[in-house]
N, C-alpha and C positions, 0 to 999 in steps of 0.2 A: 504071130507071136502069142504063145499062151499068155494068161494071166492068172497069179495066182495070191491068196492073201496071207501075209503073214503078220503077227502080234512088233508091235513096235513097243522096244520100251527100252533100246539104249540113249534115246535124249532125256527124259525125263519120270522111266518107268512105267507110262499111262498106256491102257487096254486098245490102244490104235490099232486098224486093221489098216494096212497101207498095200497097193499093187506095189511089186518089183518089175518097173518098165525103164527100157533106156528109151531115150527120146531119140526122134531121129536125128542124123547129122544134116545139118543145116548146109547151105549151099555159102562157098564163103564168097562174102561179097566186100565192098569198101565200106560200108554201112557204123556209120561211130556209134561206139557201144555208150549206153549210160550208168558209167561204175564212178567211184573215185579210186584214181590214179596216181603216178606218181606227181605230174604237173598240176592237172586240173581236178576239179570236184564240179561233175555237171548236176544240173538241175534240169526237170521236168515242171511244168505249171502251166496253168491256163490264166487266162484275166476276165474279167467279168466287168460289164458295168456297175450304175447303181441300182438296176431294174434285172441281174444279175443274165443277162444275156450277155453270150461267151462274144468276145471280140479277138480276132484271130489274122489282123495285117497291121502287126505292131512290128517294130524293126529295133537293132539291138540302141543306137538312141535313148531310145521310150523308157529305160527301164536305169535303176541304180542297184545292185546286190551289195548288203552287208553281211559279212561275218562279225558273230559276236559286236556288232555294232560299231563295224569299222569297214568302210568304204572300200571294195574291194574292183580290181579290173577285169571287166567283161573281156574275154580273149577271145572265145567262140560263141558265136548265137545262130539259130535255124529254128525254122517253124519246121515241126514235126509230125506233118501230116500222114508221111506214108512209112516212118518209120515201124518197122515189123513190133510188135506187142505179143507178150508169152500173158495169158489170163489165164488168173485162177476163177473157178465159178465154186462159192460154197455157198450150200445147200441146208440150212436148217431140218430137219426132219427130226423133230421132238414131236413127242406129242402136242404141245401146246399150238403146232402149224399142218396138223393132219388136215383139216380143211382148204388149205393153203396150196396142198403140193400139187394140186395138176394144174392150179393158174400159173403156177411158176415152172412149171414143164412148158407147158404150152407157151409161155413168154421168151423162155430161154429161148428153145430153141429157136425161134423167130430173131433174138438178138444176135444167136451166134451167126444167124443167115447175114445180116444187117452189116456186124463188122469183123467179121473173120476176111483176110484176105490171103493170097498163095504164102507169103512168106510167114505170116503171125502161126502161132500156135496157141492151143487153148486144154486145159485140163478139168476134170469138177471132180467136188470131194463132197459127200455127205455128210454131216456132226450130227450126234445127238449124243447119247451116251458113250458113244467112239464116232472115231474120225475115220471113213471107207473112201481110198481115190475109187472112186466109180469108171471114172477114163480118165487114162494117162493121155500125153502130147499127142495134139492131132490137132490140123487145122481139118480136118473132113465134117462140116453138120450132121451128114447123116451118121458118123459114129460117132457126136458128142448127143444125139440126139436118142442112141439104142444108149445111150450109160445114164441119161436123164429117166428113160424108162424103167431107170431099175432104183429111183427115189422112190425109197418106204420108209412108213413110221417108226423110229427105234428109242420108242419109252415105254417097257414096258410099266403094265397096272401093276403097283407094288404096293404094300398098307391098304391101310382100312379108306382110305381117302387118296385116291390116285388119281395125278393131275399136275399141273404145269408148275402148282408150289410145290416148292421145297419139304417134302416130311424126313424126320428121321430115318422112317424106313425106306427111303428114294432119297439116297443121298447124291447119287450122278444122275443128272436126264439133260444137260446142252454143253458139251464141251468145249463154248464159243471160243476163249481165248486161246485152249492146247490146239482146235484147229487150223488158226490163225496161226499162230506159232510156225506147225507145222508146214502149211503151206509155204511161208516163208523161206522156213528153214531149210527144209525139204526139197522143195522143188524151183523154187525162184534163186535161192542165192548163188548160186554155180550159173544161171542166165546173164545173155547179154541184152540190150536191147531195152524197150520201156516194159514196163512191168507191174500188172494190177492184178488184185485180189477184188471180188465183187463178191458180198455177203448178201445174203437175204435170209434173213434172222427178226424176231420180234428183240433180240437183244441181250436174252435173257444169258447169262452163264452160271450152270448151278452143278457143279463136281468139278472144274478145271483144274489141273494138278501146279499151271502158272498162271502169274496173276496179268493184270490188265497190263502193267506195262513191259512185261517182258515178251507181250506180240508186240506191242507197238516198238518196241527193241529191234524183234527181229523183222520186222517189216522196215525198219531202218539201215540195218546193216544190210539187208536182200535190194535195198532201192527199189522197195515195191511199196506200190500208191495202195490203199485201200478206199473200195468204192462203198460204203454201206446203202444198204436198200432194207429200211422199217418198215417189215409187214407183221401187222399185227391180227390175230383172230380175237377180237373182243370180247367173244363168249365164251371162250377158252378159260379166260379170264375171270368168270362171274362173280366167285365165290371169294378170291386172293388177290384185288389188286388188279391194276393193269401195271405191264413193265413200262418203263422208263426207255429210253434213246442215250443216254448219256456216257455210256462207255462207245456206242457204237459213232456216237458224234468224236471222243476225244479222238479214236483208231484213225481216223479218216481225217480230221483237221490238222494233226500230229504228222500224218505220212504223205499229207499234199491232195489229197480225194475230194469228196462230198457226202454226205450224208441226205439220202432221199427218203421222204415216207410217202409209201402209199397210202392212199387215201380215196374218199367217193369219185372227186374230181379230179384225181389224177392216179391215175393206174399206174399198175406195171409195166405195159407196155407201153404209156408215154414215158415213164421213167427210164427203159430199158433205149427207148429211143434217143432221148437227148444223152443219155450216157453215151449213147457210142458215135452223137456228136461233138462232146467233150473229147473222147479219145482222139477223132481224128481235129482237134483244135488247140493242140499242146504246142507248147512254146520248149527249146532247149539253150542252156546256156551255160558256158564253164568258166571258171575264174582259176586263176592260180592263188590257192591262199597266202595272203601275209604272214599268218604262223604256220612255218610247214612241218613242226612239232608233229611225231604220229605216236599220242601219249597215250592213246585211248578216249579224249575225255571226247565231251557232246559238245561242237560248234553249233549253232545258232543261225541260221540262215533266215535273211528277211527281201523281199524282194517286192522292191518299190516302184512303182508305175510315177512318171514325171507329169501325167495325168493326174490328178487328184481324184479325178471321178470314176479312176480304175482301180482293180483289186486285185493283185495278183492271188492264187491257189498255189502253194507251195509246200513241201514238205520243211518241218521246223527247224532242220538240220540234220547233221550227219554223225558219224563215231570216227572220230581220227584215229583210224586203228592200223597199225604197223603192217606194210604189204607183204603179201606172201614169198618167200623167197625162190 
């Protein structure tokens, strides 16, 4: 199947280069999808202690779910070890992470070895001043592995002062959140199944055409977790500041994720590691809600371990929005 790229800009006008690929058809099995339906509203989440190691033979029991702060009945619950996962991998390639990009080649693809299995599927998309799917759906490593090879730097030197701040005349160089957007929108929310976006980014967003919460939006309506992974080049840096984690902490506490930083003493590939022990240590559960109003607005979802010394990881809720007819 060729691959070919074309200018996206019926969502929000912005210079995206995006593949036109169908994904393949999937083999149909009995496998419960995780959407909100007309009964239930399921949840995905993991628990943690207080030493934040995942605990993962907890049974439906253990747990209380409120909406909007009203006690709601557990109807289904499953640990969701083998259920299939569609992942996004995006790709920072600003110039601010040109040092960066072949530790994060070499980690991916080790990660996609790690937790790809027959049924999952996985995609990656590059950002920097545009957002490029690099490889569409594929659980195959060795062809998420030839689209990984094809991360490059895309900032160009623009002004008298070219670099990872902001000038006048470098008004676009990381289009974190239209990425995010995108992946969401684009590719995750027509999926069944659990659903993550994995970001490795210093964080920075500087030309995005939407703002911070309108990915965290669409990563809500798509039922996609976002996983952040802070990698930083700190020389990059020297001259402007180091960025901050703070948008890349709300995306991922907002959608039910984590937020990880690299660091001396803990890599990428431990990072890469226990992420794809989280994935297989997720908890599923659906309730019928008390108000079955489908008005649009934001329900509030909190999910409470009978444990005190657990935590559940949870996305913050959902959009009661009117099902398709």
């Amino acid at each position: 199947m060729k691959t070919f790229l074309v200018a996206v800009s019926m969502v929000v006008g912005g210079p995206w280069l995006w593949g036109q690929q169908q994904r393949p058809v999937p083999v149909e099995t009995d496998i419960p999808t995780i959407k909100v339906d007309v009964d239930l509203v399921n949840v995905l989440f993991s628990v943690r202690d207080r030493r934040g190691g995942l605990i993962a033979n907890l049974a439906r029991d253990d747990f209380h779910v409120l909406e909007d702060g009203k006690e709601q009945q557990i109807r289904v619950f499953s640990r969701e070890t083998d259920l299939p996962i569609t992942l996004g991998l995006l790709v920072d390639v600003s110039r601010s992470q040109q040092t960066l990009i072949e530790v994060e080649r070499r980690a991916a693809v080790q990660f996609f070895r790690q937790v790809l299995r027959p049924k999952d599927m996985a995609f990656l998309i590059s950002f920097g001043s545009e957002a490029e799917l690099l490889q569409d759906y594929t659980n195959s490593v060795k062809i998420l592995s030839a689209g990984l090879e094809q991360l490059r730097v895309d900032a160009p030197a623009v002004g008298i002062h070219p670099g990872p701040a902001p000038t006048v005349s470098q008004p676009r160089g990381t289009i974190l959140f239209d990425a995010v957007y995108l992946a969401a929108n684009e590719k995750l929310k027509g999926e069944v199944g659990r659903k993550a976006i994995v970001l490795i980014t210093d964080g920075v967003d500087q030309g995005s055409r939407l703002k911070l919460r309108e990915a965290i939006e669409a990563a809500h309506k798509s039922d996609a977790i976002i996983y952040s992974i802070y990698y930083v080049d700190w020389r990059a840096y020297g001259g402007f500041g180091v960025p901050g984690d703070g948008d890349l902490r709300r995306m991922s506490e907002d959608t039910g994720g984590r937020l990880y930083k690299v660091e001396r003493r803990y890599t990428l590939d431990m990072i890469f590691d226990e992420l794809q022990r989280e994935l297989r240590s997720q908890y599923s559960l659906g309730y019928a809600p008390t108000n079955p109003m489908r008005d649009g607005t934001f329900r509030k979802i909190e999910i409470r371990p009978r444990n005190k010394d657990l935590k559940a990881q949870a996305r913050k809720g959902y959009y009661a929005t009117a099902l398709p007819k």
